[in-house]
mmJSON file of the N, C-alpha and C atoms, coordinates in Angstrom:
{"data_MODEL":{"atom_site":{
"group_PDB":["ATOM","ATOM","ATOM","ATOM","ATOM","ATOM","ATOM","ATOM","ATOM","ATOM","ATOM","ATOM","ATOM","ATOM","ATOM","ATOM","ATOM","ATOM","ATOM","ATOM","ATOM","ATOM","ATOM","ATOM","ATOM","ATOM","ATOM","ATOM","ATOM","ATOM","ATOM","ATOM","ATOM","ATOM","ATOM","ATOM","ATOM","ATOM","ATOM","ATOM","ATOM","ATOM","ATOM","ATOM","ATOM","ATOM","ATOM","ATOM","ATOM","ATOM","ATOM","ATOM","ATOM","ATOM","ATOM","ATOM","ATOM","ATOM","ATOM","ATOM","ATOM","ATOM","ATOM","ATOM","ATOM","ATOM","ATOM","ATOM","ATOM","ATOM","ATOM","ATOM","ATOM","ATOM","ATOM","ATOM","ATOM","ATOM","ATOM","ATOM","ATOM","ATOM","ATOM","ATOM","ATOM","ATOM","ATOM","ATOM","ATOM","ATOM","ATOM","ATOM","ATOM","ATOM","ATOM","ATOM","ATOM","ATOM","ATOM","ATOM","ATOM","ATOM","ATOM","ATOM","ATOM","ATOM","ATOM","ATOM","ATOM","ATOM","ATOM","ATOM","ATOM","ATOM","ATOM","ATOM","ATOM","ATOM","ATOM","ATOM","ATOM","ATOM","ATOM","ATOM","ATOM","ATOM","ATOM","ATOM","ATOM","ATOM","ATOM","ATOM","ATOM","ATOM","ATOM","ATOM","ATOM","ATOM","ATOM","ATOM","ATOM","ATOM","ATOM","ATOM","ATOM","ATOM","ATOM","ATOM","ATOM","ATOM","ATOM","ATOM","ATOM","ATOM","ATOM","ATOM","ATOM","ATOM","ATOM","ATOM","ATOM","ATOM","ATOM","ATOM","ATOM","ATOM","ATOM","ATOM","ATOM","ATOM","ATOM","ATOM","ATOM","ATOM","ATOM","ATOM","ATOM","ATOM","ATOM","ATOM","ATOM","ATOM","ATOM","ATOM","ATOM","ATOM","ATOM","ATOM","ATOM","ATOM","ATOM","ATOM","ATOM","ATOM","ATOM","ATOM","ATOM","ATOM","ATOM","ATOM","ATOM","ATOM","ATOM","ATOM","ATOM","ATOM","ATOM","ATOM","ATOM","ATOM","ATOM","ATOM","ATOM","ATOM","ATOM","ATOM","ATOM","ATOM","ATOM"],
"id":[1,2,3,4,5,6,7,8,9,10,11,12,13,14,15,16,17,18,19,20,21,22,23,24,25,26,27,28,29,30,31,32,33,34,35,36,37,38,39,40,41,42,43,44,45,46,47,48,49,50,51,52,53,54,55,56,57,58,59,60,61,62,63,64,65,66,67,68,69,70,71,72,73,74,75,76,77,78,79,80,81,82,83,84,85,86,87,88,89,90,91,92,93,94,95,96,97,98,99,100,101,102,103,104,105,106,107,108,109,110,111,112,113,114,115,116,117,118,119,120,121,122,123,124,125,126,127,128,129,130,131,132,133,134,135,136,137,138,139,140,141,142,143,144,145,146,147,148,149,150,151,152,153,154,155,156,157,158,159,160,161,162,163,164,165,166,167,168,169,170,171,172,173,174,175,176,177,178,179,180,181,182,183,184,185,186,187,188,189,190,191,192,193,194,195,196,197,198,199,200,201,202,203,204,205,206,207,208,209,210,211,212,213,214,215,216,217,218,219],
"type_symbol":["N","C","C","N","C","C","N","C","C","N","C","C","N","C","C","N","C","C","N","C","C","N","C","C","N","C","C","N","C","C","N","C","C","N","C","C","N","C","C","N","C","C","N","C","C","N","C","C","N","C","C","N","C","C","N","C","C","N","C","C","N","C","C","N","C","C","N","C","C","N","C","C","N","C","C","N","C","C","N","C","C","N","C","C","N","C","C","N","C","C","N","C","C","N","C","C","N","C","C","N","C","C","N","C","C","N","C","C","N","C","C","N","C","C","N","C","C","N","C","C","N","C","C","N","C","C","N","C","C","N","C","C","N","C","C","N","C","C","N","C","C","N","C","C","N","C","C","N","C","C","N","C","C","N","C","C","N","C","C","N","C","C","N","C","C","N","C","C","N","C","C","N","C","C","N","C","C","N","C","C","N","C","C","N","C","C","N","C","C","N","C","C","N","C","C","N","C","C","N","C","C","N","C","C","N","C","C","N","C","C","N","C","C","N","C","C","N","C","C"],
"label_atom_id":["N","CA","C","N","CA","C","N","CA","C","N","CA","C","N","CA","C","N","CA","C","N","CA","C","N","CA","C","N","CA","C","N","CA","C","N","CA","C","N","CA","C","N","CA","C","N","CA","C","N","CA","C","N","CA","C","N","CA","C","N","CA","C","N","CA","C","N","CA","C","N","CA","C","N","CA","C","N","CA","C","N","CA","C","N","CA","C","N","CA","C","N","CA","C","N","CA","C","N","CA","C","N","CA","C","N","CA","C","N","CA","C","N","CA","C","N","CA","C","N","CA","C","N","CA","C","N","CA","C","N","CA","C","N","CA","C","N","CA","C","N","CA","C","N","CA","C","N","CA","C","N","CA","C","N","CA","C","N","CA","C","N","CA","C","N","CA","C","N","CA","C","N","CA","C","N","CA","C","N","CA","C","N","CA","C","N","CA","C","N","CA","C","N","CA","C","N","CA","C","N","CA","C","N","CA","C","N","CA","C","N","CA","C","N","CA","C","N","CA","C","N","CA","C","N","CA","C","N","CA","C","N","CA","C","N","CA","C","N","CA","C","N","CA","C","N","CA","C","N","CA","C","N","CA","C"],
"label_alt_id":[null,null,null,null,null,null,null,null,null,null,null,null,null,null,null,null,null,null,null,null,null,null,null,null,null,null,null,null,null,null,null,null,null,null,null,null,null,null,null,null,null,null,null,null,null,null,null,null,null,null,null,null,null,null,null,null,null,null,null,null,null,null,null,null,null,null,null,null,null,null,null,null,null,null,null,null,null,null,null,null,null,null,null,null,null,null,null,null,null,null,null,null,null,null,null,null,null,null,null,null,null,null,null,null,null,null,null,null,null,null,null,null,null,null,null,null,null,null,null,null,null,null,null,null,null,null,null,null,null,null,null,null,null,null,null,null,null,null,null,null,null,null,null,null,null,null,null,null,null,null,null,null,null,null,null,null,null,null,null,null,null,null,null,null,null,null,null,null,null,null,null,null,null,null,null,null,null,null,null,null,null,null,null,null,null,null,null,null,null,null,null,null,null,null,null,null,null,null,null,null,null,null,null,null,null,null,null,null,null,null,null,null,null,null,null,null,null,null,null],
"label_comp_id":["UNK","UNK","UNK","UNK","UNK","UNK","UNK","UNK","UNK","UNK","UNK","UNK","UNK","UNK","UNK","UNK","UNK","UNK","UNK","UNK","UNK","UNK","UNK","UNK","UNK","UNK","UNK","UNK","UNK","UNK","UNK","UNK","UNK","UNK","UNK","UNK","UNK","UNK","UNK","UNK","UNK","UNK","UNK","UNK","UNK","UNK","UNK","UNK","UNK","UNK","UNK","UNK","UNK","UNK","UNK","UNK","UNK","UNK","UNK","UNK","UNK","UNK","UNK","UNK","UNK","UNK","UNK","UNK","UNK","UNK","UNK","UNK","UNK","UNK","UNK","UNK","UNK","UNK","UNK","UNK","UNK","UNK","UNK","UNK","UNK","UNK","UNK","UNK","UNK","UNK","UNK","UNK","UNK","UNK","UNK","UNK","UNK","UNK","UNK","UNK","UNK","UNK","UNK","UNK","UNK","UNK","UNK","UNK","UNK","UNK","UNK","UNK","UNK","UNK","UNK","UNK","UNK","UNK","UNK","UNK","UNK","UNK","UNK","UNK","UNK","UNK","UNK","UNK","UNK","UNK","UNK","UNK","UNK","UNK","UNK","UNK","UNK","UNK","UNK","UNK","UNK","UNK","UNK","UNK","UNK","UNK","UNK","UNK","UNK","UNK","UNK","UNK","UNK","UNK","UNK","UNK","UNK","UNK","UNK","UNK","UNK","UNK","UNK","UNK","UNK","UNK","UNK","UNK","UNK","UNK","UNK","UNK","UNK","UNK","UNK","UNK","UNK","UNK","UNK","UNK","UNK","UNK","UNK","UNK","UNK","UNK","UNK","UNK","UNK","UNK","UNK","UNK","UNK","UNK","UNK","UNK","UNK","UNK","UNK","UNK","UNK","UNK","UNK","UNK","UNK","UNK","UNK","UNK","UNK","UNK","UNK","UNK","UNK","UNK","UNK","UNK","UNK","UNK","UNK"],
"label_asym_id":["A","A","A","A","A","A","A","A","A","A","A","A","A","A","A","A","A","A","A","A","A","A","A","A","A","A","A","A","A","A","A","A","A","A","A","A","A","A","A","A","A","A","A","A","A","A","A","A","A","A","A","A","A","A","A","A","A","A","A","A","A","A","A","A","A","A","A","A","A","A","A","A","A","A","A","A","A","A","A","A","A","A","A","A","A","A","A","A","A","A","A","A","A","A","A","A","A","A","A","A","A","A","A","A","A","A","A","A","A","A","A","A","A","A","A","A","A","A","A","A","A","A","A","A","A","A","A","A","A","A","A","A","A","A","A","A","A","A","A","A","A","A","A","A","A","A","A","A","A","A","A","A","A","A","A","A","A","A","A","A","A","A","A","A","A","A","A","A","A","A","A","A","A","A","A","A","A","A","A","A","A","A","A","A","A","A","A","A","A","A","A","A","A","A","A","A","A","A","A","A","A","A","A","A","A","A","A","A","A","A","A","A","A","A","A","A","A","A","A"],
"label_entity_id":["1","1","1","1","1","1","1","1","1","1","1","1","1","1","1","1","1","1","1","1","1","1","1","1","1","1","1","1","1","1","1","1","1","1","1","1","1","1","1","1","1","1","1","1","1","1","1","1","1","1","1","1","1","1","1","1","1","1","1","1","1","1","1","1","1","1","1","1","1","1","1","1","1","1","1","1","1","1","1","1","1","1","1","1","1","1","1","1","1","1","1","1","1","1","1","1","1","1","1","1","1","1","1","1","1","1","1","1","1","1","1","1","1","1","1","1","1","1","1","1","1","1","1","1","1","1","1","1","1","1","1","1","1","1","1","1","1","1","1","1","1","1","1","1","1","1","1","1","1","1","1","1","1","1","1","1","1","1","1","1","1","1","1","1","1","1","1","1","1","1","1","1","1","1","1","1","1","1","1","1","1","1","1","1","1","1","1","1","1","1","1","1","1","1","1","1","1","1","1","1","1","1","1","1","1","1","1","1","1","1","1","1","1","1","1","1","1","1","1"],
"label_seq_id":[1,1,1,2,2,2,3,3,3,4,4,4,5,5,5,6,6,6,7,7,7,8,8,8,9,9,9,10,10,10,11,11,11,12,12,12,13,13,13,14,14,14,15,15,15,16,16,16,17,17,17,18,18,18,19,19,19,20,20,20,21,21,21,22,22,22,23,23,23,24,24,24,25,25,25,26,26,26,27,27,27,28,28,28,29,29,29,30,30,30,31,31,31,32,32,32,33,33,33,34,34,34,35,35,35,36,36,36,37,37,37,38,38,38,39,39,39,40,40,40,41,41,41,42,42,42,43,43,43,44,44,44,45,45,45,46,46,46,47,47,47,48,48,48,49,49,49,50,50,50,51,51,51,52,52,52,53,53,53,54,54,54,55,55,55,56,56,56,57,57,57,58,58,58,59,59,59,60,60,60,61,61,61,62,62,62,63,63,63,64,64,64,65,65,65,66,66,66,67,67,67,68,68,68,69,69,69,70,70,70,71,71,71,72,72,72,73,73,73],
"pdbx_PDB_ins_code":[null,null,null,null,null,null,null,null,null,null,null,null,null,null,null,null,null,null,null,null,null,null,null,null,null,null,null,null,null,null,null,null,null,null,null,null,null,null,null,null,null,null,null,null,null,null,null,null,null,null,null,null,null,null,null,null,null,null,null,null,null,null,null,null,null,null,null,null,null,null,null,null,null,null,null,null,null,null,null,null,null,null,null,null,null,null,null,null,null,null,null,null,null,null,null,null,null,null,null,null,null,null,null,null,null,null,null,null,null,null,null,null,null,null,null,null,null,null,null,null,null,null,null,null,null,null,null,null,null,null,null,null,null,null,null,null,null,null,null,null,null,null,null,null,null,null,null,null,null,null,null,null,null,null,null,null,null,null,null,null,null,null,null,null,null,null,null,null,null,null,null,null,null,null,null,null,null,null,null,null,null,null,null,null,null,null,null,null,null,null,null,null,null,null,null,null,null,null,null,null,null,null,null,null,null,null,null,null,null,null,null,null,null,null,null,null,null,null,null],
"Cartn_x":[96.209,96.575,97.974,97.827,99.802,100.212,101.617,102.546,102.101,101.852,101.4,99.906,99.33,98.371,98.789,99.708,100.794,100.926,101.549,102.527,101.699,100.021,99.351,98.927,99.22,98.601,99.689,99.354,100.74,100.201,101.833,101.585,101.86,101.086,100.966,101.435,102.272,102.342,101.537,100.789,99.6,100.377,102.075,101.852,102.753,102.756,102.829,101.619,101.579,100.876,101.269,102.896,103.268,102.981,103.359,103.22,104.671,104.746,106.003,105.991,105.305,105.714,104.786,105.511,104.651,105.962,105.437,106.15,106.219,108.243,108.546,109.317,109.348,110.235,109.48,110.088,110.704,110.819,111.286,112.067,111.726,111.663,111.088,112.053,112.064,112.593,112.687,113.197,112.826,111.74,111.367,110.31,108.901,108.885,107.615,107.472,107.695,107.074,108.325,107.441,108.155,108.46,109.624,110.566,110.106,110.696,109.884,109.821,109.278,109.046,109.776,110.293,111.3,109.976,110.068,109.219,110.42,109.293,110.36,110.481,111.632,111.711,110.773,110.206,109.712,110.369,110.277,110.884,110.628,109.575,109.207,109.665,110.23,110.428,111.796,112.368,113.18,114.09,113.26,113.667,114.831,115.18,115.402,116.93,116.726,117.87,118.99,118.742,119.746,119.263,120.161,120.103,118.728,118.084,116.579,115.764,116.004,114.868,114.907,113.602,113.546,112.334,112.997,111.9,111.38,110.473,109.752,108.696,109.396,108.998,107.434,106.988,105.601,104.565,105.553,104.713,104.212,105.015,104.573,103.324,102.778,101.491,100.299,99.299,98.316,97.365,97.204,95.675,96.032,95.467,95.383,94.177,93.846,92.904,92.366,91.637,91.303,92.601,92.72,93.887,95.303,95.753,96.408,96.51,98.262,98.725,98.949,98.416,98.299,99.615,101.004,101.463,102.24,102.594,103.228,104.751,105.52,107.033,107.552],
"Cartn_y":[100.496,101.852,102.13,103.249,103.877,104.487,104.838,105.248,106.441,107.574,108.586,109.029,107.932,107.98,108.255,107.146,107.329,108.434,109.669,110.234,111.826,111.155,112.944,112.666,112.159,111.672,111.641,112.611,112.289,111.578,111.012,110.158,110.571,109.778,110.214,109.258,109.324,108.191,108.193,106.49,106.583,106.49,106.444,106.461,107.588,108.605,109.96,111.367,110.653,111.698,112.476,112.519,113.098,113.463,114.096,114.393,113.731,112.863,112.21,112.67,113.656,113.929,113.304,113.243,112.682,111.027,110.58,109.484,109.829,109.611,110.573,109.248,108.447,107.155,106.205,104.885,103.557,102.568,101.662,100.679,99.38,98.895,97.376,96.563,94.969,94.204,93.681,92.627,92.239,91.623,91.0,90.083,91.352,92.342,93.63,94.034,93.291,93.725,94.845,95.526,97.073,96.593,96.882,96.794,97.808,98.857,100.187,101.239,102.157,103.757,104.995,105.513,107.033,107.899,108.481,109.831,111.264,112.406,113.705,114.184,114.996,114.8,116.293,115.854,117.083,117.431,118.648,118.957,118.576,117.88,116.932,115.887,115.485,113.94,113.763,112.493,112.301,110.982,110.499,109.475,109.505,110.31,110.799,109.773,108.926,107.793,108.349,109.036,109.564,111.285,112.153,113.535,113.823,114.226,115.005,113.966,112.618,111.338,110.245,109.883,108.555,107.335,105.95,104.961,105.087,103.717,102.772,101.257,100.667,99.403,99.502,98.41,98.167,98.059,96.963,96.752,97.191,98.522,99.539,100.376,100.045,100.432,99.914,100.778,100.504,100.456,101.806,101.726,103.089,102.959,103.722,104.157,105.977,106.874,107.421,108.423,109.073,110.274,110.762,111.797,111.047,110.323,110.4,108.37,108.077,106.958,107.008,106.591,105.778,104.357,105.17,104.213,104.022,102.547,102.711,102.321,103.649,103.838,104.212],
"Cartn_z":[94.077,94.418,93.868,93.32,92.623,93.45,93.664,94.465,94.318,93.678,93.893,94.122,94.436,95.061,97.075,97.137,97.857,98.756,97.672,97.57,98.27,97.631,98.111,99.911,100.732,102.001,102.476,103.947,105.306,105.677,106.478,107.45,108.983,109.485,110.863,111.701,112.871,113.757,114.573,115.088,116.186,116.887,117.665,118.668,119.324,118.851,119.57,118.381,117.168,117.004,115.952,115.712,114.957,113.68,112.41,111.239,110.909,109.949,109.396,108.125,107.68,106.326,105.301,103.77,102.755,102.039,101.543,100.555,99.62,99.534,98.187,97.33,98.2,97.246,98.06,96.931,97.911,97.033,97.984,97.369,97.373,95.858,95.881,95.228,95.597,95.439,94.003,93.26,92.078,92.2,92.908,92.759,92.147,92.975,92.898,94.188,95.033,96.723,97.556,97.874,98.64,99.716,99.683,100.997,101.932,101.771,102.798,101.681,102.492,101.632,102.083,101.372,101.543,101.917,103.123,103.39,103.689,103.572,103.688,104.892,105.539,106.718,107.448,108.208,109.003,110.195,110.562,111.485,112.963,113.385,114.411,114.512,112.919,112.876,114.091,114.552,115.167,114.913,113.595,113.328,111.86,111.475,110.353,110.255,108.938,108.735,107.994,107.175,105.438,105.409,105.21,104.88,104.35,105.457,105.24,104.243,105.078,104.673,105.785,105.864,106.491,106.212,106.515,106.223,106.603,106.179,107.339,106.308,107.246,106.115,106.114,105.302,104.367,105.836,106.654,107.523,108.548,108.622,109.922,109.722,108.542,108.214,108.388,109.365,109.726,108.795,108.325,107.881,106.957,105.597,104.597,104.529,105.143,104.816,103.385,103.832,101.809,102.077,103.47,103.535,104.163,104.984,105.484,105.843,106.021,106.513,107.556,108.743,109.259,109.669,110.543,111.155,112.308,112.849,114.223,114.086,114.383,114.715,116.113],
"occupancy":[1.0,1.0,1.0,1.0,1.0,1.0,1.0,1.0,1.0,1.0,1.0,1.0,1.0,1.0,1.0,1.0,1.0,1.0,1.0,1.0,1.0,1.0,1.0,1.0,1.0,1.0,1.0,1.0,1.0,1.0,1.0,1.0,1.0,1.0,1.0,1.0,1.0,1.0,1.0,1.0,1.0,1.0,1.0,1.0,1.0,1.0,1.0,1.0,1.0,1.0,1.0,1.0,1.0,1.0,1.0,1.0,1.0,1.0,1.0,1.0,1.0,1.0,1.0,1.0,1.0,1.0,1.0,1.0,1.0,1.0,1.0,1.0,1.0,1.0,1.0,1.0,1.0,1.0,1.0,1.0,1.0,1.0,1.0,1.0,1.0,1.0,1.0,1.0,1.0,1.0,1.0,1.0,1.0,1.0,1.0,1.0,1.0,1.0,1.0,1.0,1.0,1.0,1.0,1.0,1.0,1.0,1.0,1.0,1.0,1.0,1.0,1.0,1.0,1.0,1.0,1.0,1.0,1.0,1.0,1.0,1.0,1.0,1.0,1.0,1.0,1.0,1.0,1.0,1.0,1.0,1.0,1.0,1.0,1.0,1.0,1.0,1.0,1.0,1.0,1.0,1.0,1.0,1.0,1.0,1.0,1.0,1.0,1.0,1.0,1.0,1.0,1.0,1.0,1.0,1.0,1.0,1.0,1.0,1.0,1.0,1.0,1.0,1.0,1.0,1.0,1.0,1.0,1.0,1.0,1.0,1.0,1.0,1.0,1.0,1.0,1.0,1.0,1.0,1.0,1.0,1.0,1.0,1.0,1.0,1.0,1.0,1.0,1.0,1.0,1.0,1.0,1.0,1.0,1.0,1.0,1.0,1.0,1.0,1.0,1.0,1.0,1.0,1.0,1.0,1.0,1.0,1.0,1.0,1.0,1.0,1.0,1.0,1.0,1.0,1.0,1.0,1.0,1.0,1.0],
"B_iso_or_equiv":[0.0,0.0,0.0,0.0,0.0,0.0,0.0,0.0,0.0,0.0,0.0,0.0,0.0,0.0,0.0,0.0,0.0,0.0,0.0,0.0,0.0,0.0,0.0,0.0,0.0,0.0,0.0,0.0,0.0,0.0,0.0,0.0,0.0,0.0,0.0,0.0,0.0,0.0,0.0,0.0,0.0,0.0,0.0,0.0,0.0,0.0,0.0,0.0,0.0,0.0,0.0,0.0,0.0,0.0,0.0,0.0,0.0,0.0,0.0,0.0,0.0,0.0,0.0,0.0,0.0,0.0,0.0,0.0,0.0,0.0,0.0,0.0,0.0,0.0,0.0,0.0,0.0,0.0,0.0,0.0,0.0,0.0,0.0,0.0,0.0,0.0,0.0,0.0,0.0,0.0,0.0,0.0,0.0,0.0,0.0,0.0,0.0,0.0,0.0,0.0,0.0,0.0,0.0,0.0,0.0,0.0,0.0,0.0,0.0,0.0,0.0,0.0,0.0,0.0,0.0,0.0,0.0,0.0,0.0,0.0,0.0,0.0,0.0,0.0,0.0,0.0,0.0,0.0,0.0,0.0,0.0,0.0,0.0,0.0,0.0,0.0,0.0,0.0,0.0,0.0,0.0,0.0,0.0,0.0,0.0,0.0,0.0,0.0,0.0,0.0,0.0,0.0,0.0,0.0,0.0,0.0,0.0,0.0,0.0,0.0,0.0,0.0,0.0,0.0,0.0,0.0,0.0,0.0,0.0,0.0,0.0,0.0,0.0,0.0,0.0,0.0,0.0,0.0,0.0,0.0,0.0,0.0,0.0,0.0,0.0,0.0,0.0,0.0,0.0,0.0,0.0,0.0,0.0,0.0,0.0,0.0,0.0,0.0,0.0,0.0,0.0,0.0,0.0,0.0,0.0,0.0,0.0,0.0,0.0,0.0,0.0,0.0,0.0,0.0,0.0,0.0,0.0,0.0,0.0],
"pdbx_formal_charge":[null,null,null,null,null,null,null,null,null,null,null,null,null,null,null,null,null,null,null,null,null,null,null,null,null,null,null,null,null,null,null,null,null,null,null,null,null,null,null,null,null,null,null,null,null,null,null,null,null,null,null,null,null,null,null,null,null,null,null,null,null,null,null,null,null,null,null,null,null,null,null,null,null,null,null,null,null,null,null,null,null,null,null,null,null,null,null,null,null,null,null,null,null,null,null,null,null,null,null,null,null,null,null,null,null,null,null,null,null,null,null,null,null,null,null,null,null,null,null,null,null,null,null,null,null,null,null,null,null,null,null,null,null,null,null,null,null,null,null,null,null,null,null,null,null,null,null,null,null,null,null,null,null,null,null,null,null,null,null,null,null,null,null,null,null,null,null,null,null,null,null,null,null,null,null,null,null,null,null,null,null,null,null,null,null,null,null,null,null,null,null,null,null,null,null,null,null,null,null,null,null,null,null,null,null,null,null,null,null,null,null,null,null,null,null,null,null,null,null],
"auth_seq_id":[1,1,1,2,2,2,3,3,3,4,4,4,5,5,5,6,6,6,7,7,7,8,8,8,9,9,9,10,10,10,11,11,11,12,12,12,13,13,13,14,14,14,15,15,15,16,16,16,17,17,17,18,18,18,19,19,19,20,20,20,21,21,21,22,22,22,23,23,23,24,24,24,25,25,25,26,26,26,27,27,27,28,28,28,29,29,29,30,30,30,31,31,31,32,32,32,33,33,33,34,34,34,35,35,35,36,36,36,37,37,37,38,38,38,39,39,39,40,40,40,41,41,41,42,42,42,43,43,43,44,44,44,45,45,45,46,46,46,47,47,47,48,48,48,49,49,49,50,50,50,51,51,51,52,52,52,53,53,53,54,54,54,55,55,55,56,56,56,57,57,57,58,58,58,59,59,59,60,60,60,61,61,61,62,62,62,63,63,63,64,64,64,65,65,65,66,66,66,67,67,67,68,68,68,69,69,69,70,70,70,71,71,71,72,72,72,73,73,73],
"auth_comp_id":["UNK","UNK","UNK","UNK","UNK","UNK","UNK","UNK","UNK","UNK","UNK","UNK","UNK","UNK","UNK","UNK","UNK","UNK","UNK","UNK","UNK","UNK","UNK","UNK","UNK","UNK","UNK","UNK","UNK","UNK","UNK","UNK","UNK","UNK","UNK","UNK","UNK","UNK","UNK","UNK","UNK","UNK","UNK","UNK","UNK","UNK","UNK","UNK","UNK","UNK","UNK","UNK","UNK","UNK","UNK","UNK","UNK","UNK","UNK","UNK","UNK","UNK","UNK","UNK","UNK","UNK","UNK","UNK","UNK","UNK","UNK","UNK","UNK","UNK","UNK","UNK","UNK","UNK","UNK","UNK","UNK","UNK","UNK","UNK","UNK","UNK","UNK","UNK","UNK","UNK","UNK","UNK","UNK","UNK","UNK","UNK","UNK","UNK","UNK","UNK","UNK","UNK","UNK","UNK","UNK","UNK","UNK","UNK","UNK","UNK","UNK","UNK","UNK","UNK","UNK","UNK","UNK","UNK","UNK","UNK","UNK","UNK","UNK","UNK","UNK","UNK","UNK","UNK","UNK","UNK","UNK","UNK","UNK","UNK","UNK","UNK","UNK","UNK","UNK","UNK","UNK","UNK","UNK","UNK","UNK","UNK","UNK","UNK","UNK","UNK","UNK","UNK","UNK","UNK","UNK","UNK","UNK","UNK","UNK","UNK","UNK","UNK","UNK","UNK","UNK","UNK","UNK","UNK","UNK","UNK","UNK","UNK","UNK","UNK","UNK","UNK","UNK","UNK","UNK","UNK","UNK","UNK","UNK","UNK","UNK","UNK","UNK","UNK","UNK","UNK","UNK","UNK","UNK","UNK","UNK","UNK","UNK","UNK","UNK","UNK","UNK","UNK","UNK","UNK","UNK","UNK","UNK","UNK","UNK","UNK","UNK","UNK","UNK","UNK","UNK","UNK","UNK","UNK","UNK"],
"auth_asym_id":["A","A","A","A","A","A","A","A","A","A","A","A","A","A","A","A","A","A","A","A","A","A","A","A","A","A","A","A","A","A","A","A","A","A","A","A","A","A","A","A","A","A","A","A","A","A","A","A","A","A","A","A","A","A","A","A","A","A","A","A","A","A","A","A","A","A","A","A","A","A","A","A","A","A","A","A","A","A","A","A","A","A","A","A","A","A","A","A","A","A","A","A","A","A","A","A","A","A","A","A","A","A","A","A","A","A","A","A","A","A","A","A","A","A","A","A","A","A","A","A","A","A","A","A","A","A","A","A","A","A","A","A","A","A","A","A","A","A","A","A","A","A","A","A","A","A","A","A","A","A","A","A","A","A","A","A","A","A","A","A","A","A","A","A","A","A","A","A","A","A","A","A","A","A","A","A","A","A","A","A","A","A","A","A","A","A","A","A","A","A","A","A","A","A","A","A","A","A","A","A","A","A","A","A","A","A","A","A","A","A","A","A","A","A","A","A","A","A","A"],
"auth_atom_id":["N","CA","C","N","CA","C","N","CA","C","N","CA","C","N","CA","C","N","CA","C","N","CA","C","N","CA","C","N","CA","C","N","CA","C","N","CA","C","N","CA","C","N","CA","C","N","CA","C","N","CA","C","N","CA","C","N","CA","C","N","CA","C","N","CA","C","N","CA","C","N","CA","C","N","CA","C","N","CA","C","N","CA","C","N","CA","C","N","CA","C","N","CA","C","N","CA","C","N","CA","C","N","CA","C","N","CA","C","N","CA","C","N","CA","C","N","CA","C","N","CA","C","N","CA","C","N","CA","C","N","CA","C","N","CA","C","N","CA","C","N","CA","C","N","CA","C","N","CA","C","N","CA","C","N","CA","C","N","CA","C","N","CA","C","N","CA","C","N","CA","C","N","CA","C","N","CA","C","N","CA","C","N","CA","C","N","CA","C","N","CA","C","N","CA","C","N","CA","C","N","CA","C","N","CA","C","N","CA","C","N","CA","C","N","CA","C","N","CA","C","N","CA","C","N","CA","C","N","CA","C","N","CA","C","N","CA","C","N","CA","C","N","CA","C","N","CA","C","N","CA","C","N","CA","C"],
"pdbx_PDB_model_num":[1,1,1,1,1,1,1,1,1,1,1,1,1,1,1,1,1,1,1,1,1,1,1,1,1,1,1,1,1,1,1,1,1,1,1,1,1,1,1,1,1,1,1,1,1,1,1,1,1,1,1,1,1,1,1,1,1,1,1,1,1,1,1,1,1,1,1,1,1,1,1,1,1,1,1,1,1,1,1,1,1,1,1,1,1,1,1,1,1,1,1,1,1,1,1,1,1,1,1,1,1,1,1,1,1,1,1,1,1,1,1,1,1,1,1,1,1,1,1,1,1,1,1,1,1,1,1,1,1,1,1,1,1,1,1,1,1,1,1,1,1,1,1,1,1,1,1,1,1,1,1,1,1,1,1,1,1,1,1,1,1,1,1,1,1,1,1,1,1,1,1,1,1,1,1,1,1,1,1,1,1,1,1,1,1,1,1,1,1,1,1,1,1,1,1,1,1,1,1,1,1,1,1,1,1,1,1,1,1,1,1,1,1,1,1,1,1,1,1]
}}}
């Protein structure tokens, strides 16, 4: 799967529900393996790290839909 495959699917948190937006970056190591992913900030969000962006590492990901990610923050 490519990052902008990525990039067309919100994500949702399972555990309130929210809309977290879409994945607009992220960041990988030298080796190849993604550290976490830059999403855009929505106005629900509450988690928001850097000026109208926030993570969330590789592993807070549940489950990859045909629409939507799937994770717990």
């Amino acid at each position: 799967m490519l990052l902008s495959d990525l990039q067309a699917k919100d994500i949702i948190n399972i555990k309130d529900g929210n809309n977290l937006g879409r994945i607009i970056d992220a960041k990988i190591d030298n080796s190849g393996k993604i550290i976490y992913f830059v999403s855009e900030e929505k106005r629900l969000m509450k988690k928001v790290t850097r000026g109208g962006e926030a993570t969330f590492e590789f592993d807070k990901i549940k489950k990859i839909g045909e629409d939507v990610i799937l994770v717990e923050i």
